[in-house]
C-alpha positions as CSV (number, residue, x, y, z in Angstrom):
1,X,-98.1,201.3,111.7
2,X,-95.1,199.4,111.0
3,X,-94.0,198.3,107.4
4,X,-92.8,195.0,107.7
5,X,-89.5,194.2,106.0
6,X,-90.0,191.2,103.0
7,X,-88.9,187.7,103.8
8,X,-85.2,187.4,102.7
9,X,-84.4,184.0,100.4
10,X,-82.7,183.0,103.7
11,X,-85.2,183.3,106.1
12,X,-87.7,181.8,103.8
13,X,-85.6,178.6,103.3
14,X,-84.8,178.5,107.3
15,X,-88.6,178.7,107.7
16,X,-89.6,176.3,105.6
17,X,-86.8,173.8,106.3
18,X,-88.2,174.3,109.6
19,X,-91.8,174.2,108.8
20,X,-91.0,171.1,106.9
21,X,-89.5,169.4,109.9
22,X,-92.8,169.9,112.1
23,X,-95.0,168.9,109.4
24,X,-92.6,165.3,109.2
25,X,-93.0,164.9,112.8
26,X,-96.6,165.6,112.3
27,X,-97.4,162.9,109.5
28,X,-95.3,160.6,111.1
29,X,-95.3,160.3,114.7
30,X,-93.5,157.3,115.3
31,X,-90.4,159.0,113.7
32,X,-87.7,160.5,116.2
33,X,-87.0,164.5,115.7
34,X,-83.3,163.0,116.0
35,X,-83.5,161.0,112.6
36,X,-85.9,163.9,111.0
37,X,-83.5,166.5,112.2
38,X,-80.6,164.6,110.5
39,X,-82.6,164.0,107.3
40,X,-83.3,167.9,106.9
41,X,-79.2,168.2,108.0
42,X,-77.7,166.3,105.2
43,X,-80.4,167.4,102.4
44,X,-78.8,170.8,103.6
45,X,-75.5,170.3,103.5
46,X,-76.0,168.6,100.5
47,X,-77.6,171.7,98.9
48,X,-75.2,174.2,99.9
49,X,-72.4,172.1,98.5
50,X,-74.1,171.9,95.0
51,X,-74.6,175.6,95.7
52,X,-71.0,176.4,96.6
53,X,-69.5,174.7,93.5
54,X,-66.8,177.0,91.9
55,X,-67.2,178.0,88.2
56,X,-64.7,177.2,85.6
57,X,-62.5,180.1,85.5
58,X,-59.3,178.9,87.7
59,X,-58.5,182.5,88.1
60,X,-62.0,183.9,88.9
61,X,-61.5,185.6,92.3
62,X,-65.5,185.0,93.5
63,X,-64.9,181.1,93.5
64,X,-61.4,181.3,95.2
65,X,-62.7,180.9,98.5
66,X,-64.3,178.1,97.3
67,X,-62.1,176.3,95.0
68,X,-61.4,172.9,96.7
69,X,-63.3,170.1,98.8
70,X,-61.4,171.4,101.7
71,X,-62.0,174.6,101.8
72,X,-65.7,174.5,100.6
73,X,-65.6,172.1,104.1
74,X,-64.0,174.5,106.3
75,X,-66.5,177.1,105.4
76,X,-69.3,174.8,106.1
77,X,-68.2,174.5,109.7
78,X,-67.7,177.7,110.1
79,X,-70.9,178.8,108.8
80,X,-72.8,175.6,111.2
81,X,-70.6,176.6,114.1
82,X,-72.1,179.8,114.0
83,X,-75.5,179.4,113.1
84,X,-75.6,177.1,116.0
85,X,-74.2,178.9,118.6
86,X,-76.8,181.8,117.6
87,X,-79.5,179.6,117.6
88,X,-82.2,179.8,120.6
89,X,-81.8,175.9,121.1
90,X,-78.3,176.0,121.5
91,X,-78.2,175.6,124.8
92,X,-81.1,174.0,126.6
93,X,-82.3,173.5,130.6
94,X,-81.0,169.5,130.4
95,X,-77.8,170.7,129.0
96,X,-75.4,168.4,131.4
97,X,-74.3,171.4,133.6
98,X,-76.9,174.0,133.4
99,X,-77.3,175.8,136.1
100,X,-80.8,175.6,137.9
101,X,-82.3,178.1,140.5
């Protein structure tokens, strides 16, 4: 019998931000999953911003990745960029240029 591994604080808020997407579409039907998706987008980004913010040590090293707008911004693309190219949606069957069989 396998042991299954617990839910890492990442996969949890992936799941739920997920789950909490489908249960939006759910109560309100007449919404489109573009404009839901987008909601759950910028309540994300907005998160991880407030999350990223660097302390108040100029000198502390953990926060120097982090220490202005800009570079808080180029590790959010990065981080999207990838997470989306991993993602199982990424590329679809009506993707302009799919090949079909």
């Amino acid at each position: 019998m396998a042991v299954e591994e617990p839910e890492t604080s990442f996969e949890e808020a992936a799941r739920e931000a997920v789950e909490l997407g489908n249960r939006i579409a759910d109560d309100e039907p007449e919404s489109h999953p573009w404009d839901i998706g987008d909601g759950l987008l910028a309540g994300a980004i907005q998160y991880w911003l407030y999350a990223r913010q660097p302390c108040d040590d100029p000198a502390c090293e953990d926060c120097a990745s982090m220490r202005t707008a800009e570079l808080r911004l180029a590790e959010l693309l990065k981080q999207v960029e990838e997470l989306a190219r991993t993602s199982e949606y990424f590329h679809t069957p009506n993707d302009f240029g799919a090949g079909r069989a």
